[in-house]
N, C-alpha and C positions, 0 to 999 in steps of 0.2 A: 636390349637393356630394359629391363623394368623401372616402374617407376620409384622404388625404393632404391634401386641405384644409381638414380641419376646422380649424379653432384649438384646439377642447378635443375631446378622447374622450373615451367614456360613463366610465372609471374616474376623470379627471378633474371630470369633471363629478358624478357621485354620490361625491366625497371630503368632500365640504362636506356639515354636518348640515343647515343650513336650506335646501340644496337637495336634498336626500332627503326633507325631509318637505311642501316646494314639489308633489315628484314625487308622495309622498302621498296629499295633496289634489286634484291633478290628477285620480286613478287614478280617484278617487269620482265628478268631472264637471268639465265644461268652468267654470271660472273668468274672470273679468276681472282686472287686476290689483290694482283696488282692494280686492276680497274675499281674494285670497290674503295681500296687505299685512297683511289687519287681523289674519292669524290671528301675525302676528311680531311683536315689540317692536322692527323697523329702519325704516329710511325708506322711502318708495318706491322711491326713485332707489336704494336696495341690490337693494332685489328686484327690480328692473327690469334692473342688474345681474348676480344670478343666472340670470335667465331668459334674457339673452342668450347664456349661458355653457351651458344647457341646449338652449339654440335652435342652437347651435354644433356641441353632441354630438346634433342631430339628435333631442334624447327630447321634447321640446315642440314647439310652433308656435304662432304667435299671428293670430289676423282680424281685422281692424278690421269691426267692428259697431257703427256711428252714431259717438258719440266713442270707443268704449270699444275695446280689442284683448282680442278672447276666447283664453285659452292653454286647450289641450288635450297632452295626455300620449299621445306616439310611444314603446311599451311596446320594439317591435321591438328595438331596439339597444342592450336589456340582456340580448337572446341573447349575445351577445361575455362580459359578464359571468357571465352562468351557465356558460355553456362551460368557462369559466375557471375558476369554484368548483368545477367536477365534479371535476378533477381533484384537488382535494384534500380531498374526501370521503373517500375511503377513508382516509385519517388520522385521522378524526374520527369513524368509524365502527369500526375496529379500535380505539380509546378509550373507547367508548359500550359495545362488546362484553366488553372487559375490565372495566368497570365491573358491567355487567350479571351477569359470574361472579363477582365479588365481592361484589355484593350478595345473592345466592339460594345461592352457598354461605357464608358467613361461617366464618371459623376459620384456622387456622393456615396452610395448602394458599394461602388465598386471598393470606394478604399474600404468601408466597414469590411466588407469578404476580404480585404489582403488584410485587414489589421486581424482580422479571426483564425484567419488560416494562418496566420505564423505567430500569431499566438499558442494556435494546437501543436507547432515543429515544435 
């Protein structure tokens, strides 16, 4: 399936918390649905649900093994998503650095640099 015909992308699909931590439990080993079910307080048919919706962005997949459909976790196509965060890393790291000279020099000098620097955000 290309990416113009997904129904959902991977940001769509990791927006929702119980499919973040759906993908979670994946990451540790291959699941049934009944096992993933019981770690939620929704019904089947929700997380049957979500996993369609994750089956869609391509991060899951499921085999039928006897009665049961085994999901396993397709890690690949939250390269798009890191990709994506990289670039707003250095926001969060020029923040982490000014925090870091504030903390090991403390005194007068330091607050002027946070009053400057969140002045310039």
């Amino acid at each position: 399936m290309s990416a113009s015909q997904q129904k959902h992308d991977v940001f769509q699909a990791i927006a929702d918390p119980t499919r973040r931590e759906v993908l979670r439990l994946l990451a540790e080993k291959e699941l049934p649905i009944s096992e993933i079910t019981s770690h939620f307080p929704i019904s089947r048919t929700a997380i049957a649900k979500h996993l369609r919706i994750l089956s869609e962005a391509e991060l899951v997949s499921g085999r039928k093994v006897g009665r049961e459909k085994i999901y396993r976790l397709h890690p690949e196509p939250l390269m798009e998503l890191k990709q994506w965060l990289a670039f707003y890393e250095k926001f969060w790291e020029n923040k982490l650095s000014i925090l870091k000279h504030i903390v090991e020099s403390p005194g007068e000098n330091s607050l002027k640099l946070m009053k400057s620097e969140t002045a310039e955000d």
